[in-house]
PATIVEX-611018 format. One record per residue: x negated, y negated, z negated of N, C-alpha, C, O in turn; residue number from 1; residue in three letters. Coordinates in nm, 3 decimals, always signed. Atoms other than C-alpha are relative to their C-alpha. Layout:
nu_nv_nw_cau_cav_caw_cu_cv_cw_ou_ov_ow_pos_code
X_Y_Z_X_Y_Z_X_Y_Z_X_Y_Z_NUM_ala $
...
//
This chain:
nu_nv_nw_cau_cav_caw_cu_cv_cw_ou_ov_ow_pos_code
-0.115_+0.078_+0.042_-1.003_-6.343_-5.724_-0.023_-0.145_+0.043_-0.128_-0.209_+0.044_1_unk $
+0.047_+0.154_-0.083_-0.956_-6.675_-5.566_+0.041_-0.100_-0.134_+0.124_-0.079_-0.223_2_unk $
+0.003_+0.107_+0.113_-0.996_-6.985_-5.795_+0.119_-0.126_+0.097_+0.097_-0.170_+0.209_3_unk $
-0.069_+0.090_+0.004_-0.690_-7.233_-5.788_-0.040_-0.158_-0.035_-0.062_-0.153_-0.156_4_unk $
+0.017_+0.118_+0.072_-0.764_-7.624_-5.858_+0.109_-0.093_+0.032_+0.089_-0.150_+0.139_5_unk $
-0.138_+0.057_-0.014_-0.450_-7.794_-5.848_-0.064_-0.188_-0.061_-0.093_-0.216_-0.177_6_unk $
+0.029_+0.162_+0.028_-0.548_-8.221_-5.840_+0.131_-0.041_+0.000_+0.209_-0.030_+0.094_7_unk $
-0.154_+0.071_-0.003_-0.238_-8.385_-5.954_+0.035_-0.148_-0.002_+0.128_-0.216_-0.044_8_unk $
-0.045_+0.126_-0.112_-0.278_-8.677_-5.779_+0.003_+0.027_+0.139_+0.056_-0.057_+0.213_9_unk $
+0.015_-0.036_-0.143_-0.327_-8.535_-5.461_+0.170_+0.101_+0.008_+0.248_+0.108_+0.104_10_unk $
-0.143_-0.074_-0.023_-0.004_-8.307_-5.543_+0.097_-0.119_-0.004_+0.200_-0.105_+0.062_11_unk $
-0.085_+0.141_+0.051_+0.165_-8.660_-5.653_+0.027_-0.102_+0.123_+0.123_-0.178_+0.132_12_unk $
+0.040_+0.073_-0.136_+0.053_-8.819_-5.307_+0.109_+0.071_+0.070_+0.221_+0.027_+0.098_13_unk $
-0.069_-0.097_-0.099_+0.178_-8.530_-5.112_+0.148_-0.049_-0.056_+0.203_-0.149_-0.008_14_unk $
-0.144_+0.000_-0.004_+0.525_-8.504_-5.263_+0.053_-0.156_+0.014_+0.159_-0.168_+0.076_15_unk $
-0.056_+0.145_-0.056_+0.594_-8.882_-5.226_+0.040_+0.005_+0.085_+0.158_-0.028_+0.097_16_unk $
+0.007_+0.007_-0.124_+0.556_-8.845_-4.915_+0.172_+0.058_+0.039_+0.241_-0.007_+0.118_17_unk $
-0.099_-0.089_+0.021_+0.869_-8.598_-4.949_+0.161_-0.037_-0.044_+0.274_-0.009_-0.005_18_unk $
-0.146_+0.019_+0.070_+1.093_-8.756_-5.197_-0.039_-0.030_-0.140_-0.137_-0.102_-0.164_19_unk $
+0.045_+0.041_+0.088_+1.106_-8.758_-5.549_-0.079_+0.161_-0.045_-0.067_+0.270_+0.010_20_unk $
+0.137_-0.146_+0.054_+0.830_-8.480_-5.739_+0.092_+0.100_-0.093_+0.028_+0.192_-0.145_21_unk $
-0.107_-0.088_+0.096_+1.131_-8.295_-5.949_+0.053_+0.088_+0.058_+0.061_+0.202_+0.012_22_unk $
-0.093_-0.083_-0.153_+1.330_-8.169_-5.607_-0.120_+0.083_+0.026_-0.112_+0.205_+0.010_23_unk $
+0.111_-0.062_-0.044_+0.995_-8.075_-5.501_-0.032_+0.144_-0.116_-0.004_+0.255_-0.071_24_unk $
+0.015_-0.072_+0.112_+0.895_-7.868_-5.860_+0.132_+0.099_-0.011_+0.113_+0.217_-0.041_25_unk $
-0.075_-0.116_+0.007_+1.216_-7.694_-5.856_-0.007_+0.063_+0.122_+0.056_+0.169_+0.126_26_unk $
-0.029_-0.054_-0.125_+1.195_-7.602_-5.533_-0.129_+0.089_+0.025_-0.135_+0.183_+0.105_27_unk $
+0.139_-0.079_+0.020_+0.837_-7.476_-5.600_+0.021_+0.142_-0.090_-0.022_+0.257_-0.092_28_unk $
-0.068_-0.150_+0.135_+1.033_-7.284_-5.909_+0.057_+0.146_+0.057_+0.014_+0.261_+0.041_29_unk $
-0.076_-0.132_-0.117_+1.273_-7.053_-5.667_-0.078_+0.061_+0.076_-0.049_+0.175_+0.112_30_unk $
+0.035_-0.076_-0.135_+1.024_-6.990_-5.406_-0.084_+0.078_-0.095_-0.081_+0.195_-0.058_31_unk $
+0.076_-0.090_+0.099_+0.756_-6.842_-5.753_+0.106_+0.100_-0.030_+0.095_+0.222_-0.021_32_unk $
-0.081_-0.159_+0.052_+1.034_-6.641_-5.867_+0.045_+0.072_+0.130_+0.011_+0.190_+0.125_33_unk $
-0.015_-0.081_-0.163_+1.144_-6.513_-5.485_-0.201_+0.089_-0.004_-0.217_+0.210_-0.013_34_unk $
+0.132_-0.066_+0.020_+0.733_-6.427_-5.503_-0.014_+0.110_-0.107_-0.047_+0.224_-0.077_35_unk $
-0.005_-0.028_+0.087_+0.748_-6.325_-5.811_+0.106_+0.162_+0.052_+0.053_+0.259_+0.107_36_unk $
-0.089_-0.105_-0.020_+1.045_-6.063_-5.762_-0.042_+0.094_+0.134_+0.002_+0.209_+0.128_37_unk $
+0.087_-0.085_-0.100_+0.855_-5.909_-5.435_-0.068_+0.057_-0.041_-0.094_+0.174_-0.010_38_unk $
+0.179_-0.108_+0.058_+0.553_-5.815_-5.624_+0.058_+0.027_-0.098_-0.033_+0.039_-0.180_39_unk $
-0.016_-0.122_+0.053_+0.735_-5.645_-5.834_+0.061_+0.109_+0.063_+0.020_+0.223_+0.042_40_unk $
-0.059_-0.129_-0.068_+0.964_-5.433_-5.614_-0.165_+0.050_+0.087_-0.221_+0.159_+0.075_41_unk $
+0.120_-0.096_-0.021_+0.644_-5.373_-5.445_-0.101_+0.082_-0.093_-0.161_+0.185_-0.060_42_unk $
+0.109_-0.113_+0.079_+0.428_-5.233_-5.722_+0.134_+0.093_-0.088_+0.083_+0.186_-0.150_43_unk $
-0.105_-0.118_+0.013_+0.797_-5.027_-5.839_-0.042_+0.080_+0.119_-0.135_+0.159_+0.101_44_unk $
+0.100_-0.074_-0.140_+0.700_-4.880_-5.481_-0.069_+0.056_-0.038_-0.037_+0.170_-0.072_45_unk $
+0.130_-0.055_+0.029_+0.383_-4.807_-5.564_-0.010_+0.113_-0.061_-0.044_+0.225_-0.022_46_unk $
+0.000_-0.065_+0.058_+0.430_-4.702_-5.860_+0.075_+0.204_+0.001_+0.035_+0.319_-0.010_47_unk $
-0.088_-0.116_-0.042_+0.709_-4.456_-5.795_-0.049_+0.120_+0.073_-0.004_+0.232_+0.051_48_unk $
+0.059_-0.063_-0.045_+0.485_-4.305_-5.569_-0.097_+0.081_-0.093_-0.089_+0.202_-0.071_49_unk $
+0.107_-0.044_+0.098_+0.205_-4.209_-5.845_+0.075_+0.119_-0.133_+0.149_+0.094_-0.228_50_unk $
-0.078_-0.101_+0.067_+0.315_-3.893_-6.011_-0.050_-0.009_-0.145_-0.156_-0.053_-0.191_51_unk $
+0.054_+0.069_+0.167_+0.338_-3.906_-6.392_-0.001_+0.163_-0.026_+0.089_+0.237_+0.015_52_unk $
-0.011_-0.072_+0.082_+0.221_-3.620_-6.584_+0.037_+0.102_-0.124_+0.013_+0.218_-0.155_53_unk $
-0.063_-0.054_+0.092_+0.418_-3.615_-6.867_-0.070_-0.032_-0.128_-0.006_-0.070_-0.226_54_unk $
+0.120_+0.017_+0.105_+0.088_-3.647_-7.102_+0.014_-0.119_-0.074_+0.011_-0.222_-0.006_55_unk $
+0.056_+0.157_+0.067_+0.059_-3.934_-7.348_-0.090_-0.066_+0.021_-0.100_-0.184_+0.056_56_unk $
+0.111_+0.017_+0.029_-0.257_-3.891_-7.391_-0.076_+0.025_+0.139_-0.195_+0.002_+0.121_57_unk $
+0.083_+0.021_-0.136_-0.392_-3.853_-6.997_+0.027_-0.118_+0.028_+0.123_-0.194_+0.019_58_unk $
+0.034_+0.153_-0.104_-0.553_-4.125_-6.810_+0.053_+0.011_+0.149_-0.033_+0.074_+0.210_59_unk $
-0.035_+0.049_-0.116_-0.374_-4.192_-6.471_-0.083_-0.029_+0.134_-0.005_-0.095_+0.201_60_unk $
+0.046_+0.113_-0.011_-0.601_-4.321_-6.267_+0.004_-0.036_+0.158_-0.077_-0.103_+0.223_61_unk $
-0.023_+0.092_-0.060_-0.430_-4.372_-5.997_+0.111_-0.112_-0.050_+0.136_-0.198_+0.035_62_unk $
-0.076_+0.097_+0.011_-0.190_-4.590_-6.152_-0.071_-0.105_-0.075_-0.008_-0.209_-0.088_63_unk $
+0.121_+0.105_+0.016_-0.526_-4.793_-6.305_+0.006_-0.091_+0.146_+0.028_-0.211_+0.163_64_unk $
+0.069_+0.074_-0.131_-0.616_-4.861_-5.943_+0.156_-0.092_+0.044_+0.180_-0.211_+0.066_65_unk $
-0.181_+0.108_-0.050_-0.235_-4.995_-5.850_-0.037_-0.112_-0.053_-0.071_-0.214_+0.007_66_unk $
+0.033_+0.132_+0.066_-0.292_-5.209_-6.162_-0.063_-0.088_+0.016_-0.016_-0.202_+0.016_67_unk $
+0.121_+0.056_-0.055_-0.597_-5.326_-6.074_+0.007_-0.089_+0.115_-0.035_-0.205_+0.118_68_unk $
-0.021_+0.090_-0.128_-0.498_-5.425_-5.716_+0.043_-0.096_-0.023_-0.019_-0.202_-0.014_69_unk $
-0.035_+0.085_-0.006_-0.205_-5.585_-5.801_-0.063_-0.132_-0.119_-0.024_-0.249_-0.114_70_unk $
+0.050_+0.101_+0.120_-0.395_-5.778_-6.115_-0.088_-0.129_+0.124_-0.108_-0.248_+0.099_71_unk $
+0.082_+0.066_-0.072_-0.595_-5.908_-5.807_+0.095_-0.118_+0.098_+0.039_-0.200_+0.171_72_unk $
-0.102_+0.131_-0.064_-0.296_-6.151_-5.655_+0.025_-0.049_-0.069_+0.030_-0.021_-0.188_73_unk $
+0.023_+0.133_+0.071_-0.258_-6.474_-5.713_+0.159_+0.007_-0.080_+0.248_+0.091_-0.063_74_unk $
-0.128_+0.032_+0.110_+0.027_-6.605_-5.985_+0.113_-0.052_+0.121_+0.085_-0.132_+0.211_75_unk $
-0.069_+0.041_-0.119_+0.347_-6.631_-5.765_+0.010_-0.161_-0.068_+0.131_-0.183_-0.055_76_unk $
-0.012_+0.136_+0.038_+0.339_-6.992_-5.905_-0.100_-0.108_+0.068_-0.075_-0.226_+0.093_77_unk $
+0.059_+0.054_-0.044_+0.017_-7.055_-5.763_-0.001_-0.015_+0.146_-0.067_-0.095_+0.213_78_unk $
+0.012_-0.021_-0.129_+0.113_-6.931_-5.435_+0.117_-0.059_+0.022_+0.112_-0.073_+0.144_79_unk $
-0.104_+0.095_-0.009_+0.459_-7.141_-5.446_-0.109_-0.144_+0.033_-0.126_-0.179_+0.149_80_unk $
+0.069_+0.140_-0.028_+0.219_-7.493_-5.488_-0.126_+0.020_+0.112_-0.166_-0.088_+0.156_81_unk $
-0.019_+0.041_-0.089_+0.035_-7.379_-5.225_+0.003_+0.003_+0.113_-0.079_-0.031_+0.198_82_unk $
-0.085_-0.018_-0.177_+0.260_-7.300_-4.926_+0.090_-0.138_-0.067_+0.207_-0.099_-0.064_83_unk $
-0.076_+0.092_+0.036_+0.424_-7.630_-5.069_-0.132_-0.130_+0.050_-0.092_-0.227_+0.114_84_unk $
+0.071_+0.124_-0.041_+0.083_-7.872_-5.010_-0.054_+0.052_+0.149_-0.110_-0.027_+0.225_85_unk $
+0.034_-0.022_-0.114_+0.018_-7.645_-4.709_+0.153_-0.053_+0.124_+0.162_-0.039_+0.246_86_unk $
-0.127_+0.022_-0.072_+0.359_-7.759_-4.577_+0.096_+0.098_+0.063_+0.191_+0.064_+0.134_87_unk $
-0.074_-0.140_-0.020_+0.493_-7.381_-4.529_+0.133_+0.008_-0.119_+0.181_+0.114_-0.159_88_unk $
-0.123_-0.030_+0.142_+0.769_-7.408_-4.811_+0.092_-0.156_+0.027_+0.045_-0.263_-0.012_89_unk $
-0.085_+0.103_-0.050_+1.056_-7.660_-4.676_+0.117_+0.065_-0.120_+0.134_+0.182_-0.157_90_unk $
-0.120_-0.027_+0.052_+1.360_-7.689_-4.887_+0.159_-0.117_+0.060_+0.153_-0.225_+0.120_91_unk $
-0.068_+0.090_-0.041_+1.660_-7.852_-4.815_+0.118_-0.031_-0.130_+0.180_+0.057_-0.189_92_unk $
-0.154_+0.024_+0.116_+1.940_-8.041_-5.083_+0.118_-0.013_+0.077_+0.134_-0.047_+0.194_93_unk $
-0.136_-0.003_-0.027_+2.276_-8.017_-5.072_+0.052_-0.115_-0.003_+0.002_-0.192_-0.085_94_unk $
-0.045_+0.102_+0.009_+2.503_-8.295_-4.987_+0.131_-0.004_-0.105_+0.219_+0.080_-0.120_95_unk $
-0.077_-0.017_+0.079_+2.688_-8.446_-5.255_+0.117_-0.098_+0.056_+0.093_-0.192_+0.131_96_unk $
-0.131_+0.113_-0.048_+3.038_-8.631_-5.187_-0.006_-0.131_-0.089_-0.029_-0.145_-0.209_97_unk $
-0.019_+0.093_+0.094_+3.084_-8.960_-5.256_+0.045_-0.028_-0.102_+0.005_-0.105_-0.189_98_unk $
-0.103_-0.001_+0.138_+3.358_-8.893_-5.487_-0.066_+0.065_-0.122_-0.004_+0.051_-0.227_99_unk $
+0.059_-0.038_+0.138_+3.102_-8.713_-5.752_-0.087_-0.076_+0.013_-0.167_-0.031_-0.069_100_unk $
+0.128_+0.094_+0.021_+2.839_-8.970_-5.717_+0.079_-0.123_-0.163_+0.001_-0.165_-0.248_101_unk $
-0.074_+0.083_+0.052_+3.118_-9.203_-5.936_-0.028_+0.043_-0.132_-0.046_+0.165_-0.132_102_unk $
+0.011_-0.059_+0.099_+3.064_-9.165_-6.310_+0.131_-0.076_-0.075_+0.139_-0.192_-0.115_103_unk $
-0.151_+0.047_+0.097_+3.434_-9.192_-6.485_+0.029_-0.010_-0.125_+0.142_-0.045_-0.160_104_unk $
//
């Protein structure tokens, strides 16, 4: 299992560089849940494949080892921040019209 250390000045540096650190953080948010929602249709896959018994009380064990694998990838959160300081995760904002910038 790979060890994460997230320095949050060095993440604070980086996104400057960018814009402001909020655009950045949500934009880190969508691409964890896009991660997030892969690794699960993939271990549904998996799973689906691993024939169930029926038993309560039997051990599985191939659907241990599935578990197991996937227990072994990283948090899609950790892998959002970083394809985000590796510079692989671009987002782009939407333009807003002048006419809603106005507060009435």
């Amino acid at each position: 299992m790979e060890i994460y250390t997230v320095n949050p000045v060095k993440v604070r540096m980086k996104e400057s560089e960018k814009g402001v650190i909020y655009k950045s953080i949500v934009a880190m948010g969508f691409r964890a849940r896009q991660v997030n929602d892969f690794i699960k249709s993939e271990l549904n896959v998996r799973m689906a494949d691993v024939i169930d018994t029926g038993e309560t009380d039997a051990v599985n064990f191939d659907q241990i080892a599935i578990s197991r694998e996937f227990d072994r990838i990283p948090k899609p959160t950790f892998i959002a921040m970083k394809e985000m300081y590796e510079n692989k995760l671009t987002y782009q904002l939407p333009e807003i019209p002048e006419t809603e910038n106005i507060i009435k």
